[in-house]
C-alpha positions in Angstrom: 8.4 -5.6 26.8 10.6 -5.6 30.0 13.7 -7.5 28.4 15.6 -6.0 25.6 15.1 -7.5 22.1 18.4 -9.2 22.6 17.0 -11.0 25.8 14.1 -11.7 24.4 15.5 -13.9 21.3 17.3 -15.7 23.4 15.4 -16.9 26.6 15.3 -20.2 27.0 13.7 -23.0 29.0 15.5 -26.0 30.2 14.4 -29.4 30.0 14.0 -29.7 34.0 11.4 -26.9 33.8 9.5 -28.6 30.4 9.1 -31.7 31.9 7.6 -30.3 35.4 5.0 -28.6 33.5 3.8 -31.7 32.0 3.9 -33.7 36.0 1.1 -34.3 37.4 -0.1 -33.0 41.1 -0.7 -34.5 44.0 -4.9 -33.9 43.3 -4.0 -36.2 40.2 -4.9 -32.5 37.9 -2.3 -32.1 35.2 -0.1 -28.3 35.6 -0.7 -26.1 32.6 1.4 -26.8 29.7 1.3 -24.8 25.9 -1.5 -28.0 24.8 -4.1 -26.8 27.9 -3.3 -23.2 28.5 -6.7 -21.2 28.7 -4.5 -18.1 27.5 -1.5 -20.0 25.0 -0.2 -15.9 25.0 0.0 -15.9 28.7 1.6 -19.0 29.1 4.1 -18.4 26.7 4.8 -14.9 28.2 5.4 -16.5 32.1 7.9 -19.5 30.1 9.9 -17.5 28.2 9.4 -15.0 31.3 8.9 -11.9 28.9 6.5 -9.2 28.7 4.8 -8.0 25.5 3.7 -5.3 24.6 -0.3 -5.1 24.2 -0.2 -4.8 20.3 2.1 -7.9 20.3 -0.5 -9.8 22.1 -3.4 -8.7 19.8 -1.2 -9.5 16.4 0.0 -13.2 18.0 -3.5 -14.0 19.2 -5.4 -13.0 16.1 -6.1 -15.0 13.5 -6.5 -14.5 9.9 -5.0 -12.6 7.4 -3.0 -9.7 9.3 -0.7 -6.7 8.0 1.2 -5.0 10.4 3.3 -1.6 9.6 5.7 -0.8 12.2 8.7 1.8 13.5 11.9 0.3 13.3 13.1 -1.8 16.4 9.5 -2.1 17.5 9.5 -5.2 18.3 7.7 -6.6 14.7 9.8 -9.5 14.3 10.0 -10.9 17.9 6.3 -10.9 17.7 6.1 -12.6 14.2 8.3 -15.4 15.8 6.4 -16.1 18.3 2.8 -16.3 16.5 5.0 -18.7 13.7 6.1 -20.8 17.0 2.6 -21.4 18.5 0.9 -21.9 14.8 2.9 -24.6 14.4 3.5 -26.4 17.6 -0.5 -25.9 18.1 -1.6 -26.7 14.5 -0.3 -30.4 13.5 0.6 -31.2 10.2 1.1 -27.2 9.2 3.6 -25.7 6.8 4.8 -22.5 7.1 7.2 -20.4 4.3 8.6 -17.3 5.8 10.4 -15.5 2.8 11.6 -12.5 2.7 13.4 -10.0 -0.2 17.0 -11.2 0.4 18.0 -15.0 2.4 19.5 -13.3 5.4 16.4 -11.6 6.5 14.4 -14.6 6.3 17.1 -16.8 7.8 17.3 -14.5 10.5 13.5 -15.1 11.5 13.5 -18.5 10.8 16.6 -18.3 14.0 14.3 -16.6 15.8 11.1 -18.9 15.7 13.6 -21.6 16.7 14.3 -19.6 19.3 10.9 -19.6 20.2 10.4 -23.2 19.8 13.5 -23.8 22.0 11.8 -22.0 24.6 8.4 -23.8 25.2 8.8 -26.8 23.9 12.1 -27.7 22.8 11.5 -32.1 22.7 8.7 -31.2 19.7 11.7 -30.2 17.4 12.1 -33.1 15.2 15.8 -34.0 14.1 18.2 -30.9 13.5 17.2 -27.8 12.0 18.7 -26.0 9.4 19.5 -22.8 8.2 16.4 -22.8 5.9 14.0 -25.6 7.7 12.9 -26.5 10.8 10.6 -29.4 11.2 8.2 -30.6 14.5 7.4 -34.2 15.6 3.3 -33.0 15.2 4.1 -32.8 11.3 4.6 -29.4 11.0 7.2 -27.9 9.0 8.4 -24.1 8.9 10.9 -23.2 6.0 12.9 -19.9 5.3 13.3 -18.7 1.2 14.0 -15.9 -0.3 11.6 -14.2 -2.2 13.3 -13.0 -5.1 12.0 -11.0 -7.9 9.4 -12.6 -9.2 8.9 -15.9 -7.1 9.4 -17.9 -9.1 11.1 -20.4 -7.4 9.0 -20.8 -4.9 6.4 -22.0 -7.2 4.7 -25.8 -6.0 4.8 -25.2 -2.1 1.3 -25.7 -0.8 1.3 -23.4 2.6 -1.1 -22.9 5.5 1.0 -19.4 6.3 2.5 -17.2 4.5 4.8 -14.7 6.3 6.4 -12.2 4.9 9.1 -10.1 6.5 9.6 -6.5 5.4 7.1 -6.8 2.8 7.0 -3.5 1.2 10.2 -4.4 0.0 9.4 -7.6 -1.5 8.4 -7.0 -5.4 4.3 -7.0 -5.9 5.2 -9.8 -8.8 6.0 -12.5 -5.6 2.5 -11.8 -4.0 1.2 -12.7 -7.7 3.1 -16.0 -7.6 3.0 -17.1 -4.5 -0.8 -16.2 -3.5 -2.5 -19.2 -4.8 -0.5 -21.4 -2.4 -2.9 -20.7 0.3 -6.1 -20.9 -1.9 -6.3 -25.1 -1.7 -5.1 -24.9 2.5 -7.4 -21.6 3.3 -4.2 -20.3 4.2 -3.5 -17.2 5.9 -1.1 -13.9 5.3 1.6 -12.2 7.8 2.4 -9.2 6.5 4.7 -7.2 8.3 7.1 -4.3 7.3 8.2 -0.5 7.9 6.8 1.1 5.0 8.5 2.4 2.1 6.7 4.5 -0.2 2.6 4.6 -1.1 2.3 2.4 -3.3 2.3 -1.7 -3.7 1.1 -4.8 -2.6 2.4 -3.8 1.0 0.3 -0.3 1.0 -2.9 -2.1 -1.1 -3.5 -4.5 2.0 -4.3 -1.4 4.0 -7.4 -0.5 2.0 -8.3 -4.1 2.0 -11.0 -5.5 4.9 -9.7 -9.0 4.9 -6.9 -7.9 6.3 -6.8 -7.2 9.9 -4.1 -3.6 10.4 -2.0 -3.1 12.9 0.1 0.4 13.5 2.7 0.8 16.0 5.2 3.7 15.8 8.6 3.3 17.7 8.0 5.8 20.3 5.2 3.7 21.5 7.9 1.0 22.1 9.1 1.0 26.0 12.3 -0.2 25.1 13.6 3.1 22.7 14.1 5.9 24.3 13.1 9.9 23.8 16.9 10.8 23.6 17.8 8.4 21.0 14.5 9.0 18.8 15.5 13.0 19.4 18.7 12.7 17.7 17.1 10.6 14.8 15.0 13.8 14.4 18.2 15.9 13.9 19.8 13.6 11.6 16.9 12.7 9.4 14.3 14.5 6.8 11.0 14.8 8.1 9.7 12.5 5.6 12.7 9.5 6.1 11.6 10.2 10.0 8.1 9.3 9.4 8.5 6.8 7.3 11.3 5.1 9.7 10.3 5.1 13.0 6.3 6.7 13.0 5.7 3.8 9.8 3.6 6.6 7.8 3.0 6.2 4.1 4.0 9.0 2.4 0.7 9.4 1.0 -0.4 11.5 4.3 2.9 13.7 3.8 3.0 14.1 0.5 -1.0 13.4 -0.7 -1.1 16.6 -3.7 -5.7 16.4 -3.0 -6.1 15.8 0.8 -8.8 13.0 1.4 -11.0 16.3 3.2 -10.1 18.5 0.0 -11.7 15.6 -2.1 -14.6 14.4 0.3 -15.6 18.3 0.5 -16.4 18.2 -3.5 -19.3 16.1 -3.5 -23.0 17.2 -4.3 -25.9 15.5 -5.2 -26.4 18.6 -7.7 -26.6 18.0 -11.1 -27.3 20.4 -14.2 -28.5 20.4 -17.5 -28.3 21.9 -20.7 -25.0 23.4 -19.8 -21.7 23.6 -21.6 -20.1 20.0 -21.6 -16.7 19.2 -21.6 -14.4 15.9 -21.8 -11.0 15.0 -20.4 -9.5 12.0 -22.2 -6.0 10.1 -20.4 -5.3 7.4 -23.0 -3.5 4.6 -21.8 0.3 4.2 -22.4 1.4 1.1 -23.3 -1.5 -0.9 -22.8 -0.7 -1.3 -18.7 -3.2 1.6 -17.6 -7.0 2.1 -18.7 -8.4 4.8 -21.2 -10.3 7.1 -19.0 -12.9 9.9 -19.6 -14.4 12.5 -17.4 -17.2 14.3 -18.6 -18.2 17.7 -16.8 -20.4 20.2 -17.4 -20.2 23.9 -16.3 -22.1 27.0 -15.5 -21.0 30.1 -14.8 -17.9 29.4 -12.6 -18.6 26.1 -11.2 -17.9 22.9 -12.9 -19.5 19.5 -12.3 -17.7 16.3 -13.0 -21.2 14.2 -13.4 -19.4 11.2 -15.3 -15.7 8.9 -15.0 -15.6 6.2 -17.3 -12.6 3.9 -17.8 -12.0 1.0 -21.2 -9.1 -1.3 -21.0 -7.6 -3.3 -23.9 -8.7 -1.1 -26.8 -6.5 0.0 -30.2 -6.9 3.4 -30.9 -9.4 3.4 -33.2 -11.8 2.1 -30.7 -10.9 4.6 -27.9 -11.6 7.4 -30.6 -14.9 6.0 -31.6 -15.4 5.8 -27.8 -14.8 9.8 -28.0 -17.3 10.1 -30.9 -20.2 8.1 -29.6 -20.0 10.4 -25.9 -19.8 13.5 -27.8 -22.9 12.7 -30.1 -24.1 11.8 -26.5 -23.3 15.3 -24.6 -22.6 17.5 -27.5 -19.4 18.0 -25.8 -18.1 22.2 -26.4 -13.9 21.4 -25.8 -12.4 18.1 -25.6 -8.7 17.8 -24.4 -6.8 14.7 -24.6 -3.3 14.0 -24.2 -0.8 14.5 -27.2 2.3 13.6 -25.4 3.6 9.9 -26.6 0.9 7.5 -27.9 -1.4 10.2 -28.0 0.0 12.4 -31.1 -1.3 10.2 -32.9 -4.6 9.7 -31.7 -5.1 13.1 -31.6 -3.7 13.4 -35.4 -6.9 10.9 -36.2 -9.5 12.6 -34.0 -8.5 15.7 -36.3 -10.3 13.8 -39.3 -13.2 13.2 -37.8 -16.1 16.6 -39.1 -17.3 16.2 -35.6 -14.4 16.4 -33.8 -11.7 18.4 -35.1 -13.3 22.0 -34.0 -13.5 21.0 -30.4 -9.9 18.9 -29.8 -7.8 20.0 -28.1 -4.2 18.7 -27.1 -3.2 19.2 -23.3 0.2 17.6 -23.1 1.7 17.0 -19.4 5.4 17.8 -21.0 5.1 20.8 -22.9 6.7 23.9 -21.5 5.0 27.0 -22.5 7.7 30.6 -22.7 6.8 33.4 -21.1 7.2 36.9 -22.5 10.5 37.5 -21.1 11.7 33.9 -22.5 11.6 32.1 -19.2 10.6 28.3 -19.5 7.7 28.2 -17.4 6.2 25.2 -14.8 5.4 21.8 -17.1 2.0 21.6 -18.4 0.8 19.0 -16.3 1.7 20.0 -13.2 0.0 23.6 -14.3 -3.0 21.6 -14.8 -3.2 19.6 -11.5 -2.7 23.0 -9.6 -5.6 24.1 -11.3 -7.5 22.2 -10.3 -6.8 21.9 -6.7 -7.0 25.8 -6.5 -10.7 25.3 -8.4 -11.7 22.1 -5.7 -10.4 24.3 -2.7 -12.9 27.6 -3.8 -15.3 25.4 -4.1 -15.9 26.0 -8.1 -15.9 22.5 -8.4 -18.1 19.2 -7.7 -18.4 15.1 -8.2 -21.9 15.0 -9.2 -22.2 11.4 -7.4 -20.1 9.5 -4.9 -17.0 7.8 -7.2 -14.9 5.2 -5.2 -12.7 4.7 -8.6 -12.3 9.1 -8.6 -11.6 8.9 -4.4 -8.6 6.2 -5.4 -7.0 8.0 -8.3 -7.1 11.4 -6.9 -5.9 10.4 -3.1 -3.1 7.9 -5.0 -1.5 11.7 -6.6 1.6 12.4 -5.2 4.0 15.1 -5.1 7.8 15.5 -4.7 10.4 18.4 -3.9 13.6 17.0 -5.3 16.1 18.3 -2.8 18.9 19.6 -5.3 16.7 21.4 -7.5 13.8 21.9 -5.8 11.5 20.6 -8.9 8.7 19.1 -8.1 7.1 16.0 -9.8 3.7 15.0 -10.2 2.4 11.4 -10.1 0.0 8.7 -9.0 0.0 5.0 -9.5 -4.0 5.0 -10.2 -3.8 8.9 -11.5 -5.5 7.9 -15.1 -9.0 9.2 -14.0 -7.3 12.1 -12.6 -5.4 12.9 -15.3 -8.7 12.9 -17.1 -10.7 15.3 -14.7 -7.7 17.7 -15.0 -7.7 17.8 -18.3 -11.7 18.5 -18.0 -11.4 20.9 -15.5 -8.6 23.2 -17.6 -10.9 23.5 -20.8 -12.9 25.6 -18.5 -10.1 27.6 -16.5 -11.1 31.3 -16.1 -8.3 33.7 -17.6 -8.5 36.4 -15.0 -7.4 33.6 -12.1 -3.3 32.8 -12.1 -1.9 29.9 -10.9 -0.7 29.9 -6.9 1.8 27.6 -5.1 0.7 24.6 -3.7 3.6 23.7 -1.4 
């Protein structure tokens, strides 16, 4: 835009100029007002005598669910007030909940859409607005709430938009609550935030095709300049930078199997009457799936030819699950995790005649010593640089195109903690993954050692 964000939130029209765009001329045609503009975007942008940037117009004029991850001081929420401001002065009868995590933030937009409103057609505001509500003579009504940390007490509303300022900080449990207040209005979602981590509601959307994405990065706003973006640079982390002001989930920065890594694995190949192997992740706590990767391998290259995930079963049932794929593959190692929950599992799976020569536990925590005493690298992260080494030589392959495999290994994560320079290991779909590592390890060569993956 031309003006500054400060001059844009508070341009203004005055009632002289309102009422002359509603006279008629002397050919008895009515002037263009907001209710007969061919281009309601251009209109508004020659009123409130602004000029928006291109991905402003796109995210105000589209309709539908939208998510929009954006640099900070882009120009997000200007935009987001003025697509509130013409929903609801063009759609009568409308409601609108803008809520954010704390009442500030949402207070703050709310200002601006009044701002907005003020600007192009300030005689449809109805009464006086408050801090929380503002309501139009058409019958629409726009309100400002917090979100809180579960939403729960904004249960009952009955919404025809939902906005939602800085939503990747807003707690996935909201989205739960406060989703089916669109499903009886077809209601629509605004989305907008910088991002903050890979992982949530916020992040999900992306992957999702009803929503429509928009990403801007600061530096593509005309309004922030090289100099001060430079000297965010020198005071910032690479990562904070990114995620700040370039609106990157940390997932491109930080991904531990590169999508390219995982899309080069997979072959339509697929042997038999070869060793097989399985790679059991049981569930902890009930919250994540069992999961199960079968492979099978010949002479260095492994083939993971089979994922399978059960939800909601007690142990017992998970180890007859084990039982009836081994009498199904005749299975030569199995390794399962022993850490937590799964001692005990593993303790019963050590009864069974046909299991107990092939178990094997694989525990993510154990630390194996070395021959000079040194406590070695944690299992588990041992095991995921395994494999990675074996998917980068090329030694091994998905059997089949596996969306579920695609989303737990691309959701694996890894951090450098900046004291210690540890590094941790984790994924917030990693269950199949923790499987497949598990697989891949019961068939590690000896002679190979374990590189660096940073």
């Amino acid at each position: 835009m031309v003006k500054t964000k400060q001059e844009q939130s508070s341009t203004t029209i005055s009632p002289k100029q309102l009422m002359k765009s509603t006279k008629s001329t002397n050919t008895g045609e009515k002037e263009e007002h907001l209710w007969n503009a061919k281009d309601v975007v251009g209109y508004a942008e020659k009123i409130l005598e602004i000029k928006l940037d291109d991905w402003q117009k796109e995210y105000i004029k589209h309709e539908g669910n939208t998510v929009v991850r954006a640099g900070r001081q882009s120009g997000k929420s200007f935009a987001e007030s003025l697509r509130v401001a013409l929903f609801a002065l063009l759609n009568s009868k409308t409601s609108t909940l803008i809520i954010a995590s704390v009442d500030r933030q949402s207070i703050e937009l709310l200002e601006k859409v009044k701002s907005q409103i003020m600007g192009l057609a300030k005689n449809q505001i109805k009464g006086r607005p408050t801090f929380h509500k503002i309501e139009l003579k058409n019958g629409s009504k726009i309100r400002a709430e917090p979100a809180g940390q579960t939403g729960y007490g904004l249960r009952g509303f009955t919404v025809d938009k939902l906005v939602a300022d800085e939503a990747h900080y807003i707690p996935d449990a909201v989205f739960v609550a406060l989703r089916p207040m669109l499903a009886t209005t077809g209601g629509t979602l605004d989305l907008l935030s910088t991002p903050r981590g890979n992982e949530g509601f916020f992040y999900d959307c992306f992957t999702d095709e009803g929503f429509h994405k928009i990403h801007i990065m600061s530096k593509d706003c005309p309004r922030i300049t090289d100099e001060f973006l430079e000297q965010e640079k020198r005071r910032m982390t690479k990562l904070e930078y990114c995620q700040e002001y370039e609106a990157e989930f940390l997932d491109s920065l930080m991904q531990f199997f590169p999508r390219e890594l995982i899309e080069s694995c997979f072959s339509e190949e697929r042997l038999v009457n070869t060793r097989n192997f399985l790679g059991v992740d049981f569930a902890g706590h009930g919250e994540d799936p069992n999961a199960f990767a079968s492979i099978e391998n010949y002479k260095k290259i492994s083939y993971i030819y089979e994922t399978q995930t059960t939800e909601n079963q007690k142990a017992w049932e998970t180890v007859n699950k084990i039982i009836s794929l081994n009498r199904q593959y005749n299975y030569k190692k199995i390794g399962v995790d022993d850490g937590g929950l799964g001692s005990p599992i593993l303790d019963y799976m050590l009864t069974n005649n046909d299991l107990k020569r092939k178990s094997i536990g694989l525990n993510n925590a154990k630390r194996d010593i070395d021959s000079e005493g040194r406590t070695k690298q944690l299992k588990g992260i041992e095991m995921y640089s395994w494999l990675k080494i074996m998917m980068e030589q090329g030694l091994v392959k998905f059997s089949k195109r596996n969306d579920e495999l695609i989303r737990s290994l691309t959701s694996i994560q890894y951090v450098v903690e900046k004291d210690t320079k540890n590094i941790k290991i984790h994924g917030r779909h990693d269950h199949i993954a923790e499987a497949v590592k598990r697989a891949v390890w019961l068939v590690k060569s000896k002679g190979l050692n374990i590189m660096s993956f940073c």
